[in-house]
LOTORGU-720399 format. One line per field, with one value per residue: residue number from 1; x, y, z of N, C-alpha, C in turn. Coordinates in pm, whole numbers. Example, Ala and Ser with C-alpha at 12.3 -4.5 7.8 and 13.67 -1.06 7.14 Angstrom:
BEGIN
i	1|2
n.px	1319|1285
n.py	-569|-225
n.pz	780|708
ca.px	1230|1367
ca.py	-450|-106
ca.pz	780|714
c.px	1320|1290
c.py	-330|3
c.pz	780|787
***
This chain:
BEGIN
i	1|2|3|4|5|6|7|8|9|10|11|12|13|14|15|16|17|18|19|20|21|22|23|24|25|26|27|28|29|30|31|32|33|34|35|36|37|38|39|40|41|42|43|44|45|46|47|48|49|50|51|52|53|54|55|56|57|58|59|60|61|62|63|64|65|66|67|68|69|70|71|72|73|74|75|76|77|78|79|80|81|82|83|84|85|86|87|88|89|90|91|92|93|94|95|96|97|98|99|100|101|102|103|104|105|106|107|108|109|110|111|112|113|114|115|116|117|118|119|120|121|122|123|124|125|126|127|128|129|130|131|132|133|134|135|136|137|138|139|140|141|142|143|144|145|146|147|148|149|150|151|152|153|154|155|156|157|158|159|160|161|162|163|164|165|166|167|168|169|170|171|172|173|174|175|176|177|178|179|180|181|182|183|184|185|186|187|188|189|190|191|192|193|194|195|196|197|198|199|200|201|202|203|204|205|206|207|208|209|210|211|212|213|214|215|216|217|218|219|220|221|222|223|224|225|226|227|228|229|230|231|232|233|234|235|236|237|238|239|240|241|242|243|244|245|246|247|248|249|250|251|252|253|254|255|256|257|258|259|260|261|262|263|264|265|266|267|268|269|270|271|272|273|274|275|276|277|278|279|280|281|282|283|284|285|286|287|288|289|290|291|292|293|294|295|296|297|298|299|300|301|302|303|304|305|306|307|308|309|310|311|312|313|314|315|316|317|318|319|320|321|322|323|324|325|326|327|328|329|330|331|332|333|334|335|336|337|338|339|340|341|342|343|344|345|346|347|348|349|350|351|352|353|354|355|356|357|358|359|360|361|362|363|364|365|366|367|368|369|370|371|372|373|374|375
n.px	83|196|371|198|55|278|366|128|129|366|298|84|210|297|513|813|937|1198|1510|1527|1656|1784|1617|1412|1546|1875|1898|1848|2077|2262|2405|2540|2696|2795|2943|2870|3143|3234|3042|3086|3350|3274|3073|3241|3432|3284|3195|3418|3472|3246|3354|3539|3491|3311|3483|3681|3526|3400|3691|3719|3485|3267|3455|3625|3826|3752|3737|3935|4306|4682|4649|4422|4312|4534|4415|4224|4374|4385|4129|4043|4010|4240|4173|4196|4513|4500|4428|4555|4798|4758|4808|5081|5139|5062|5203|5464|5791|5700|5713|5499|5318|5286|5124|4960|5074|5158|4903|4741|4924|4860|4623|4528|4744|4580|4377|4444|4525|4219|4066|4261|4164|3930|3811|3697|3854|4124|4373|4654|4669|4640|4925|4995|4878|4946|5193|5198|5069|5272|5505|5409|5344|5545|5651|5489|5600|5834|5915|6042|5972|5740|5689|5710|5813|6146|6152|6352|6439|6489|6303|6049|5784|5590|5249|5221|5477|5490|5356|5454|5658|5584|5397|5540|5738|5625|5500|5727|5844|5705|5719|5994|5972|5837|6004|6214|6108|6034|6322|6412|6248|6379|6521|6741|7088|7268|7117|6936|7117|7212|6949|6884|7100|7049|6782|6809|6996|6886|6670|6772|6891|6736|6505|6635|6877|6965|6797|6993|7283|7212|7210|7446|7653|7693|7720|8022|8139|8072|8203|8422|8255|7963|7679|7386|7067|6914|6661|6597|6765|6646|6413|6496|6614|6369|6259|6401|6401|6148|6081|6243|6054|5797|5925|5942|5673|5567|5697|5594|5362|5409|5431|5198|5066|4880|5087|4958|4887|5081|5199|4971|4992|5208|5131|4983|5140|5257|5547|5777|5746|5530|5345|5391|5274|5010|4887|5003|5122|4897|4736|4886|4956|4665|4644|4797|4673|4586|4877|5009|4871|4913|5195|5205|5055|5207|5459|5326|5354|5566|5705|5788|6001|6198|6272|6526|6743|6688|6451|6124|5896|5516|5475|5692|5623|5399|5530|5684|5560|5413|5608|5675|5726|5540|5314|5398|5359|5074|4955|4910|4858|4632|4822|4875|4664|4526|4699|4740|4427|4493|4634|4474|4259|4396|4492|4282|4132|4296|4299|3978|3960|4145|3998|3793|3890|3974|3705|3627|3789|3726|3696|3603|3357|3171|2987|2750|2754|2646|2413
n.py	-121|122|197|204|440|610|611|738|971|1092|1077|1275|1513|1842|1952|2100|2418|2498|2687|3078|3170|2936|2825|2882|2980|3013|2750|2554|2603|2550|2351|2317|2597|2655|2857|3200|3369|3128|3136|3385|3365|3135|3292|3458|3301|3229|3382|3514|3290|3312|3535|3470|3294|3350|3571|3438|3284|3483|3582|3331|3240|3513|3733|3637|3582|3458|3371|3543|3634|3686|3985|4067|3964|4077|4366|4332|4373|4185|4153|3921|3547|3427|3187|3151|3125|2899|2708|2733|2634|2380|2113|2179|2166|1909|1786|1811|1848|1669|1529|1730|1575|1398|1303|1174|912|916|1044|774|638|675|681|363|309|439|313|-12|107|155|-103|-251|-149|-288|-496|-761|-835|-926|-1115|-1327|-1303|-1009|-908|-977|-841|-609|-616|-659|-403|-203|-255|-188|84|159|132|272|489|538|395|298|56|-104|104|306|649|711|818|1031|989|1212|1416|1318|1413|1654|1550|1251|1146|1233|1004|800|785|844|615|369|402|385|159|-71|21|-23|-291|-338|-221|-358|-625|-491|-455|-686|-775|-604|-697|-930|-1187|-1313|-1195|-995|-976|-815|-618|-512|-438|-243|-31|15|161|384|540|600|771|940|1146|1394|1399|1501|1529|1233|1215|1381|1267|1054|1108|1301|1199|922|804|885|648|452|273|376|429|317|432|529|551|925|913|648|636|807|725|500|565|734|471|358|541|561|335|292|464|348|140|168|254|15|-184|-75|-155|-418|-449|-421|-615|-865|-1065|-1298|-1401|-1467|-1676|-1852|-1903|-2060|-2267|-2439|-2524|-2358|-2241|-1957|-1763|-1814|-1845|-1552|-1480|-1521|-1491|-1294|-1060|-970|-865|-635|-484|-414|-230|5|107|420|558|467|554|817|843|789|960|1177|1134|1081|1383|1499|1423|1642|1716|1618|1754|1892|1752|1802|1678|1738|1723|1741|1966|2149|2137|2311|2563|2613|2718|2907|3074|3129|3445|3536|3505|3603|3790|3782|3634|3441|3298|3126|2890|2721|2693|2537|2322|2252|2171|1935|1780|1766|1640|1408|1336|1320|1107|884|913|878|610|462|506|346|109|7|23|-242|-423|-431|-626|-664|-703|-495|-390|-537|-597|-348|-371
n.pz	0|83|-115|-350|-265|-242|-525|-648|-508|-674|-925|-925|-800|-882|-1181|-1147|-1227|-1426|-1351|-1354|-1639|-1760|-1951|-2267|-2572|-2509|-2374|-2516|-2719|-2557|-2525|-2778|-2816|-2558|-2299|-2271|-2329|-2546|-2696|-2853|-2932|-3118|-3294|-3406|-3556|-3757|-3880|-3982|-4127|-4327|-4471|-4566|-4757|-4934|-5025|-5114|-5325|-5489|-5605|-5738|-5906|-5968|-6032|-6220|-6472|-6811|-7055|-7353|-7325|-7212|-7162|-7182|-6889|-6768|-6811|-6609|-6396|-6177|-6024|-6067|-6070|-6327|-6540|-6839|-6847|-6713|-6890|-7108|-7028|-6918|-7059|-7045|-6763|-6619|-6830|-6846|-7009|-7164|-7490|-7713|-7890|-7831|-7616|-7542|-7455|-7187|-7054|-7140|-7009|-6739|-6690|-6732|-6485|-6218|-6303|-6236|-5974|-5859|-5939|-5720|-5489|-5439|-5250|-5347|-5522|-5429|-5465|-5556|-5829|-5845|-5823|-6099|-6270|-6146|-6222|-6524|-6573|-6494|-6689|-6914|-6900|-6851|-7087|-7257|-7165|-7166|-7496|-7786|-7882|-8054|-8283|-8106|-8045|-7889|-7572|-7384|-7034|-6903|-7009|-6891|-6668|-6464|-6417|-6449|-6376|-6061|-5983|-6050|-5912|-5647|-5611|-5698|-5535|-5241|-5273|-5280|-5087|-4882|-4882|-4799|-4576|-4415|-4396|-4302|-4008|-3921|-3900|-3706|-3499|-3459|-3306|-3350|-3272|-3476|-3745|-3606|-3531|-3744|-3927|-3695|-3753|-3988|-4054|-3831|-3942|-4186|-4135|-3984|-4166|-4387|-4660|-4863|-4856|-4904|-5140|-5265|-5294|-5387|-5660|-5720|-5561|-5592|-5829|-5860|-5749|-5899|-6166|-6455|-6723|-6670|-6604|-6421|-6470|-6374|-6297|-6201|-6001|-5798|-5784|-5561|-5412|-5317|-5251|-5046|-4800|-4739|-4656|-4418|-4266|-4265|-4149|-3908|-3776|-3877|-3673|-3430|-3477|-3467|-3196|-3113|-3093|-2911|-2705|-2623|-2888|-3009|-2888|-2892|-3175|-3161|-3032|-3220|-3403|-3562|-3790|-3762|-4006|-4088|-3864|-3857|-4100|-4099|-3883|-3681|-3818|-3997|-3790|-3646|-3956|-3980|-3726|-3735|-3978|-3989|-3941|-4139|-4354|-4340|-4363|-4626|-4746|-4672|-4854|-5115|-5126|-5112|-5323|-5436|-5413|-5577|-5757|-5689|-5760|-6079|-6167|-6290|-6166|-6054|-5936|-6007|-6253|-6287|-6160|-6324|-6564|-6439|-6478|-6703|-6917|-7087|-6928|-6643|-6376|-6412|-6390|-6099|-5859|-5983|-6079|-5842|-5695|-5852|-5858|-5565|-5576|-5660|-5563|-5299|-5408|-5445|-5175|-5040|-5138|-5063|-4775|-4702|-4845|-4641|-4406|-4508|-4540|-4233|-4156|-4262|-4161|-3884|-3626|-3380|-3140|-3061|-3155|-3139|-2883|-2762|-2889
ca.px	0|301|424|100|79|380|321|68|162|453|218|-1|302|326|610|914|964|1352|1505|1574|1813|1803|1504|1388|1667|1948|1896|1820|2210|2400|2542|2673|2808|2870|2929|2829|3251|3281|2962|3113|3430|3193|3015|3363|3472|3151|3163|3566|3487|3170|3420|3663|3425|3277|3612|3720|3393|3383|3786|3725|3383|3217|3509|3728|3830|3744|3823|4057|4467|4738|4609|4272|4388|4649|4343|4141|4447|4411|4042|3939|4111|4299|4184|4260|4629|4548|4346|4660|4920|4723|4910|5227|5145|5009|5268|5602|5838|5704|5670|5350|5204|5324|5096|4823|5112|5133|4759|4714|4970|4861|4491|4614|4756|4469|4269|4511|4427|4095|4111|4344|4138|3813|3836|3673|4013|4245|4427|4787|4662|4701|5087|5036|4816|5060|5350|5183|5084|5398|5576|5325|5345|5704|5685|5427|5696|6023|5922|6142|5934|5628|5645|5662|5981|6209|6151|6404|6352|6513|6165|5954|5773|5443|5193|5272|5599|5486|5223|5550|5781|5504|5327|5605|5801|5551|5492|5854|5920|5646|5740|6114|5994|5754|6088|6308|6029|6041|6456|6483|6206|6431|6602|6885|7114|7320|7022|6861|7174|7221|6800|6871|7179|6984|6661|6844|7082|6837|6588|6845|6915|6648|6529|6709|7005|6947|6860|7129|7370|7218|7189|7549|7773|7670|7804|8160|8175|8080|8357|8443|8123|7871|7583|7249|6981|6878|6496|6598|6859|6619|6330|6554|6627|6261|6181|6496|6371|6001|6091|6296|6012|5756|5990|5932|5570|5495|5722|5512|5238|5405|5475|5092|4958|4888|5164|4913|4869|5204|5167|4888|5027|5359|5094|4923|5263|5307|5639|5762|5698|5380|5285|5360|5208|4878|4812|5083|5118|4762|4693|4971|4887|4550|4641|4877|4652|4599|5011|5061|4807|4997|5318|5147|5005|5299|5558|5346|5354|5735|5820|5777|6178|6303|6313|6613|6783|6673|6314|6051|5753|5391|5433|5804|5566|5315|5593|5764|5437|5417|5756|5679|5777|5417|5217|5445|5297|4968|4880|5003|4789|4628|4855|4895|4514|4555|4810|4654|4305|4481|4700|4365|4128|4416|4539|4157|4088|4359|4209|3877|4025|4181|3856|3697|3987|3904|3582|3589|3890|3723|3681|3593|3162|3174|2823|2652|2699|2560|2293
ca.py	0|246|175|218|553|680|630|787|1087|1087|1117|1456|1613|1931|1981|2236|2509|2513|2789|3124|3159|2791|2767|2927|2984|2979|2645|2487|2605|2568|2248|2376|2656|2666|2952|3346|3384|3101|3200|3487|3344|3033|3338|3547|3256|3163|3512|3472|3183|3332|3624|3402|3175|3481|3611|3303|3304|3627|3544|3208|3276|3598|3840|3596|3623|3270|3402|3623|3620|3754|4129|4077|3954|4212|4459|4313|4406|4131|4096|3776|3489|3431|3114|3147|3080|2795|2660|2740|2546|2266|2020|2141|2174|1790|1653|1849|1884|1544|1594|1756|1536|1269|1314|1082|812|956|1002|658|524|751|529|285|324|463|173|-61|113|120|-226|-317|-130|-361|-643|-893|-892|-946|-1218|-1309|-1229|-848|-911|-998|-734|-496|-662|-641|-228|-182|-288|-132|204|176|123|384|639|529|381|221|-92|-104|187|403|701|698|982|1021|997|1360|1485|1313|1512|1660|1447|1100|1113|1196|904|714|820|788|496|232|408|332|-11|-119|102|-120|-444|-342|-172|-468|-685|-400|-416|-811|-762|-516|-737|-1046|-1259|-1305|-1011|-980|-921|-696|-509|-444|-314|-79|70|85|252|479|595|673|838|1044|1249|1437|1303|1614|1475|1074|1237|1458|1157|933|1189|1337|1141|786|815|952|553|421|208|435|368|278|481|495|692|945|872|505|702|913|610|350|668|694|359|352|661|539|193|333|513|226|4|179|220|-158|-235|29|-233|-553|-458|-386|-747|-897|-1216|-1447|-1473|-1521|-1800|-1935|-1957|-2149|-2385|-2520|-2561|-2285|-2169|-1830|-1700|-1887|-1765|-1396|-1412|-1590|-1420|-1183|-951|-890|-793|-547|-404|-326|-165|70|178|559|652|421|632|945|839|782|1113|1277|1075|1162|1513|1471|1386|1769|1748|1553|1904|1955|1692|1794|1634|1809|1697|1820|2113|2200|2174|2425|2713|2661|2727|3043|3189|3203|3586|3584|3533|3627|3879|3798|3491|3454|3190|3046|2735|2695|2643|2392|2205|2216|2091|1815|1697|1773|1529|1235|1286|1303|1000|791|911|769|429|393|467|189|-49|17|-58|-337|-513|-413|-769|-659|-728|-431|-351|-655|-600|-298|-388
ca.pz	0|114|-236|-441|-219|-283|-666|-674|-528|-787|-1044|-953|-803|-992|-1241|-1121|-1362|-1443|-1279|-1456|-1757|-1814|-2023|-2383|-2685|-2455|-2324|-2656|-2810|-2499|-2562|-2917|-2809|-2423|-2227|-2358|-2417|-2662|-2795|-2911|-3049|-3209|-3384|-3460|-3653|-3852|-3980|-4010|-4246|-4389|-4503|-4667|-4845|-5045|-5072|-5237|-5467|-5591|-5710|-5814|-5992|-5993|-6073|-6285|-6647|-6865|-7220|-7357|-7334|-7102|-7201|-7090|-6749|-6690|-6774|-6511|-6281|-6038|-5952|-6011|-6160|-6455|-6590|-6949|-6797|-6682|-6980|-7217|-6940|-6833|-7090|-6990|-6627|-6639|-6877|-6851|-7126|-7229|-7667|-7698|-7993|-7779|-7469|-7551|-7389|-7055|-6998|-7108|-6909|-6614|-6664|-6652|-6329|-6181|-6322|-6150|-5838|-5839|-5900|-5628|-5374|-5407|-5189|-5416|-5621|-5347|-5430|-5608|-5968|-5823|-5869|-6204|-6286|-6154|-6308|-6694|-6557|-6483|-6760|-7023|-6820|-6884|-7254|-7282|-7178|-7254|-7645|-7859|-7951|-8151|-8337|-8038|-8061|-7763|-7533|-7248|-6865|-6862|-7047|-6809|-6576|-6420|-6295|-6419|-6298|-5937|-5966|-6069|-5782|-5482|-5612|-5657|-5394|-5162|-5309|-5252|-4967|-4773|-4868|-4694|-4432|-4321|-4397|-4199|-3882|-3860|-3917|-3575|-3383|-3500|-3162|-3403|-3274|-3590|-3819|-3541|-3514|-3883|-3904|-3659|-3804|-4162|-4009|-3771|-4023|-4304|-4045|-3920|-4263|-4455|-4778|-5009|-4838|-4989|-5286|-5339|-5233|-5495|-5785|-5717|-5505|-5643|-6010|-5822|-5698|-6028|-6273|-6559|-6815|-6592|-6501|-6386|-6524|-6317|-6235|-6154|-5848|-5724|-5674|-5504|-5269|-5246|-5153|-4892|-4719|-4706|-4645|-4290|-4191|-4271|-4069|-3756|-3789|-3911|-3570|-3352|-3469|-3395|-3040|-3022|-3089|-2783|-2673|-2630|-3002|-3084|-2810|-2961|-3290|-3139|-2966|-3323|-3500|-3683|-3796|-3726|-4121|-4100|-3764|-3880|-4217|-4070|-3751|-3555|-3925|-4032|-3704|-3664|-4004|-3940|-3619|-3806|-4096|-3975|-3946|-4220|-4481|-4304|-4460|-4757|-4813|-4663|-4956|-5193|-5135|-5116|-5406|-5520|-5370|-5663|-5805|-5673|-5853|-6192|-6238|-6300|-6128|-6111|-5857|-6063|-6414|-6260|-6163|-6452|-6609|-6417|-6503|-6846|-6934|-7124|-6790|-6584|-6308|-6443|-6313|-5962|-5809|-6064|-6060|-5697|-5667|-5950|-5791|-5413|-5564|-5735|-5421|-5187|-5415|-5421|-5030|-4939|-5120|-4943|-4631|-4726|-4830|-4536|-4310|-4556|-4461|-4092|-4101|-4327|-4059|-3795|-3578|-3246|-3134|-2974|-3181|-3103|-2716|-2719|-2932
c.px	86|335|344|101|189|383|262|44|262|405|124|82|343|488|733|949|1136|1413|1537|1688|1831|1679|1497|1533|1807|1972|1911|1988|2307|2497|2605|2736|2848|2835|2941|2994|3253|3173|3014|3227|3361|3155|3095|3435|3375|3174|3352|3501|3412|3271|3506|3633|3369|3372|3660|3666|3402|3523|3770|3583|3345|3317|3601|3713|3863|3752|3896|4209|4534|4677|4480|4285|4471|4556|4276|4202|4434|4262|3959|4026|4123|4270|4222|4474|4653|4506|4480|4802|4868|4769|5044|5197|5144|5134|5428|5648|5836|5671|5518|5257|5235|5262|5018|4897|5142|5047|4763|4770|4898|4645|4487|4638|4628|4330|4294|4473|4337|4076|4114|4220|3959|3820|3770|3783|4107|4280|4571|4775|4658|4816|5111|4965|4906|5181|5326|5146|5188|5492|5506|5309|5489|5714|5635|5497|5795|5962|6009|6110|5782|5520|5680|5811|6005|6233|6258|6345|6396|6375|6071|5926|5646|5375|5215|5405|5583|5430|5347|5645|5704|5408|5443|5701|5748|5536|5608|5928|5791|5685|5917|6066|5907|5889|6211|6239|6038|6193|6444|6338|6202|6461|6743|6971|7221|7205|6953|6995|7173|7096|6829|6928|7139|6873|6703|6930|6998|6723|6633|6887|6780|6627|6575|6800|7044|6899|6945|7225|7320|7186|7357|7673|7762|7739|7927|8181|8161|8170|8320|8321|8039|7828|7462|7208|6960|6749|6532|6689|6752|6431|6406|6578|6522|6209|6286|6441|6226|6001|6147|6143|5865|5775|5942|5817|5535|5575|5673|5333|5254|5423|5323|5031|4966|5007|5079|4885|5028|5239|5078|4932|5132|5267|5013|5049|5290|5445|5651|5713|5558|5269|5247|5278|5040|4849|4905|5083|4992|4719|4796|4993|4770|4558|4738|4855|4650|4778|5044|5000|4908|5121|5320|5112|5165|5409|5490|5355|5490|5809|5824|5948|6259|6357|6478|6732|6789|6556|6231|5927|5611|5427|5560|5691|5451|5404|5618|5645|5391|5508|5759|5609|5641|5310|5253|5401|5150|4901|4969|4985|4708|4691|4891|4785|4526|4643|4722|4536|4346|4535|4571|4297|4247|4451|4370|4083|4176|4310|4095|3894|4026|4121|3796|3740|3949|3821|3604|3709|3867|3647|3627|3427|3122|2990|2764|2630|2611|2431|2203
c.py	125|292|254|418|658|697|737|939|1176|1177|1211|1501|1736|1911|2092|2268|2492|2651|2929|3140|3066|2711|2902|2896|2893|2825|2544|2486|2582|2463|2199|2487|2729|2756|3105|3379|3278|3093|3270|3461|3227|3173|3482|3470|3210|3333|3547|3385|3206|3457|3569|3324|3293|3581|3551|3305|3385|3587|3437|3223|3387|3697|3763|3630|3471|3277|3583|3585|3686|3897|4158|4011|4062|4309|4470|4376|4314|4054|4031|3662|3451|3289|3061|3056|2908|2657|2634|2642|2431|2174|2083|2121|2016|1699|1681|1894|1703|1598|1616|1663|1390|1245|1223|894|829|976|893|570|573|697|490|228|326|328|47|-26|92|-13|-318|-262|-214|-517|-735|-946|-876|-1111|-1239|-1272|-1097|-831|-896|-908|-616|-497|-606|-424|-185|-155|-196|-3|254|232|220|516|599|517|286|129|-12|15|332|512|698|830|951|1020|1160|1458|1422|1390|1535|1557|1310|1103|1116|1121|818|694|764|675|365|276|370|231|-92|-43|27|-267|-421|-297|-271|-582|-616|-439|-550|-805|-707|-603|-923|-1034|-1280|-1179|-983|-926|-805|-604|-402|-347|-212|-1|115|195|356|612|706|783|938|1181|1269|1386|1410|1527|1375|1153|1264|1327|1058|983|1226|1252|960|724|853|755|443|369|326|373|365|429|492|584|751|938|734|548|738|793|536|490|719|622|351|395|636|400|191|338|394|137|30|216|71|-204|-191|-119|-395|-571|-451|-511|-836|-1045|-1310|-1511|-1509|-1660|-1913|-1988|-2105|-2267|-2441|-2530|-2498|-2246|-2004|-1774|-1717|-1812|-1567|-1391|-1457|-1502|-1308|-1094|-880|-833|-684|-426|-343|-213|-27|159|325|634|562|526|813|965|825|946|1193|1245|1117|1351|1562|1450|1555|1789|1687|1686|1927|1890|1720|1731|1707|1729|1779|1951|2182|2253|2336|2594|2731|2730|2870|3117|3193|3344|3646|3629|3560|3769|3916|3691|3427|3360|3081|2899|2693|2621|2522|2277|2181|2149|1911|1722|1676|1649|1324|1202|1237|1182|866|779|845|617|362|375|367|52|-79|-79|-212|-466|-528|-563|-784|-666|-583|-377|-454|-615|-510|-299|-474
c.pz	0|-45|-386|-387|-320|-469|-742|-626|-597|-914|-1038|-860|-899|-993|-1150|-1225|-1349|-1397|-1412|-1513|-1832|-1883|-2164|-2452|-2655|-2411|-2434|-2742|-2695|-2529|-2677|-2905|-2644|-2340|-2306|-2448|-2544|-2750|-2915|-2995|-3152|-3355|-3490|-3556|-3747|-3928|-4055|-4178|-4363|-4508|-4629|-4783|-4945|-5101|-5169|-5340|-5545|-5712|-5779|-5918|-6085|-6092|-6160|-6418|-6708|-6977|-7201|-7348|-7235|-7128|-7152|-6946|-6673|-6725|-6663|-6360|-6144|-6009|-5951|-6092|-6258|-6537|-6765|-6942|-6824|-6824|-7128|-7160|-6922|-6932|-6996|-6810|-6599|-6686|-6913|-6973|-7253|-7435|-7672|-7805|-7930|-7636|-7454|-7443|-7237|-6972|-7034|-6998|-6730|-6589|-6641|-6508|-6222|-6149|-6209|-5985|-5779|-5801|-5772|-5490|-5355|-5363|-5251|-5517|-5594|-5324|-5585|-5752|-5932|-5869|-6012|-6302|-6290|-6229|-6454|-6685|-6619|-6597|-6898|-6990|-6878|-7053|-7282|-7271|-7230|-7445|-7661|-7912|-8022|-8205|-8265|-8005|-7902|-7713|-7377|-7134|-6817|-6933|-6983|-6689|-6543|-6365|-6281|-6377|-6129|-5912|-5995|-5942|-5681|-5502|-5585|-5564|-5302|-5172|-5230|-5085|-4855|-4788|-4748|-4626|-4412|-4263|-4309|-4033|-3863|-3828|-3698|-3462|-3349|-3336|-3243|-3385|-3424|-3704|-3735|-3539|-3619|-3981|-3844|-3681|-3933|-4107|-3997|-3845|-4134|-4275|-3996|-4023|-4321|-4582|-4929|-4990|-4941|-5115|-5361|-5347|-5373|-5578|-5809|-5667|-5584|-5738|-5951|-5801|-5752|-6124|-6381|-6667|-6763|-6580|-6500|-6409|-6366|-6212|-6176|-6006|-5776|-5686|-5599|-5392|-5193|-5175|-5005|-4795|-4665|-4629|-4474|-4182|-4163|-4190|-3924|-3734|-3779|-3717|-3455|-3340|-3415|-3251|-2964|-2998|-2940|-2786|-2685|-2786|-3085|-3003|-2854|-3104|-3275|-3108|-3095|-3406|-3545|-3680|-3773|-3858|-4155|-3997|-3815|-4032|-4177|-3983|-3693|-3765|-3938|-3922|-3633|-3805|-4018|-3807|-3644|-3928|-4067|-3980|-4059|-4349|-4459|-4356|-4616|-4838|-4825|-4770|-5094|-5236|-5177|-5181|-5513|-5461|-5499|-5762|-5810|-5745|-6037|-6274|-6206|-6262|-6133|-6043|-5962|-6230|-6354|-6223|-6252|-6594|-6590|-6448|-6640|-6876|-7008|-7030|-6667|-6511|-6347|-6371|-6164|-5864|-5845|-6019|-5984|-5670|-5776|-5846|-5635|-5421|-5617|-5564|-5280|-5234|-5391|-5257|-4985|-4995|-5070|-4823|-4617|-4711|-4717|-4418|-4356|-4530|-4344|-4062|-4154|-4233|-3943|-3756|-3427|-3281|-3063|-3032|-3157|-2950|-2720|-2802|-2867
***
């Protein structure tokens, strides 16, 4: 009865009003934007951004110039942008000092590629015909620039340049610069101390200099140590110094991940027979690369961004094709940003679809029930 009572005076207990301040508008936004100060900076940067975004517009749209020549641009004096520029550069910006009636083999091969990617990143066609996929790419990528066979004239690796060349540099650099650094990260978390010693003096070493350095070093000093005759093209120096340099940093990542897998599964593996190559390629690896994909896509982005250094060597990559693009004496102090924004939207749409990817890897590895419990 106490019970039923008490219930029931529960239930025609009047309401309590909320006290004042803490009811209407206010109450409704506080817990997007807090307390009255960061109100105020919440609504100092919304108008910040609102500022910049119509700033942007007006140059990128409203006030730009989309026909005409340098002359009608330099009338405009500035206020809005110059796309004609970019409309007259975008082969060379794209394809370097590759032969211009000869471009149709650099976009194809640069398809290609692409295609290949695509490809590779749909888990229903993960399995060892990938290799061989990439292998016939590869090789037909090659031919497509160099030439020399079937029909096709022979264009040097000193006229390659712009974008397929950085899709050349940070793709199979990365390729090859993960297979050693997975092979570097088992090396330094070897029990053999002789192989662990000799990992950590490669890692530490190549980690410790910048990667102008290893370029310069294998563009300049390399050929000094060379037999009389001998030497190596340049583009073939300045990847193998790619993959080194990626392959370091790789190493100590991928080993960041094998230290995370718990012991008992490397226990468990030992207790069904497995060998150690067996053990790690079955169970202690895959679960050390999944646990690794976020600083692993981070080195990814950040390498290819990186390879706008081969510059300094003498290749002309995409960001090198886009100044050089600007310093011609025709558009020169006419077009000023133009091919900056070019270049930043191109590097924004491929870093931001790595990033993607590698949230789709995530999920798609993710092994834990953690949604079932709480479901």
């Amino acid at each position: 009865m106490a019970n039923l009572t008490d219930t029931a005076m529960l239930g025609t207990a009047p309401r309590e009003r909320p006290p004042r301040g803490e009811s209407g508008w206010f109450t409704l936004l506080k817990p997007y934007i807090g307390s009255p100060l960061n109100a105020l900076i919440t609504f100092a940067c919304l108008w910040l951004i609102y500022r910049i975004a119509t700033g942007a517009w007006g140059w990128l749209v409203t006030r730009a110039i989309v026909e005409g020549g340098p002359q009608t641009c330099k009338a405009a004096a500035g206020a809005g942008a110059c796309w004609p520029f970019l409309a007259t550069k975008l082969r060379f910006m794209v394809f370097g000092f590759y032969p211009y009636d000869e471009h149709w083999r650099p976009a194809l091969a640069v398809l290609l590629f692409l295609g290949a990617m695509v490809v590779s990143m749909v888990p229903r066609f993960w399995s060892r015909r990938l290799l061989w996929l990439w292998l016939t790419v590869v090789v037909t990528c090659g031919v497509l620039m160099y030439g020399g066979i079937f029909g096709l004239r022979v264009v040097s690796t000193t006229n390659w340049g712009g974008l397929p060349l950085s899709f050349m540099l940070s793709s199979i650099g990365l390729a090859f610069g993960f297979v050693l650094g997975v092979l570097l990260a088992l090396a330094r978390s070897s029990k053999l101390p002789a192989i662990q010693v000799i990992a950590i003096v490669f890692i530490e070493m190549v980690r410790g200099v910048p990667l102008v350095s290893i370029l310069f070093m294998a563009s300049v000093m390399l050929p000094l140590f060379m037999p009389d005759g001998v030497t190596i093209d340049k583009l073939l120096r300045a990847q193998v110094a790619i993959i080194i340099f990626a392959g370091a940093y790789i190493a100590e990542t991928v080993r960041g991940g094998l230290q995370a897998v718990p012991k008992g599964q490397h226990e468990a593996a030992a207790s069904l027979g497995l060998g150690y190559w067996l053990s790690m390629r079955k169970i202690v690896l895959p679960q050390a690369l999944k646990i690794v994909i976020p600083p692993l896509v981070n080195i990814f982005i950040g390498f290819f961004q990186d390879t706008t250094l081969v510059t300094i060597i003498g290749l002309l990559d995409f960001l090198d094709t886009v100044r050089s693009a600007m310093r011609d004496p025709v558009w020169q102090g006419i077009a000023v940003l133009e091919g900056y924004v070019f270049a930043a939207l191109v590097y924004a749409v491929f870093s931001y679809g790595m990033g993607s990817y590698s949230r789709f890897i995530e999920r798609r590895l993710k092994t834990d029930h953690s949604h079932g419990r709480n479901a």
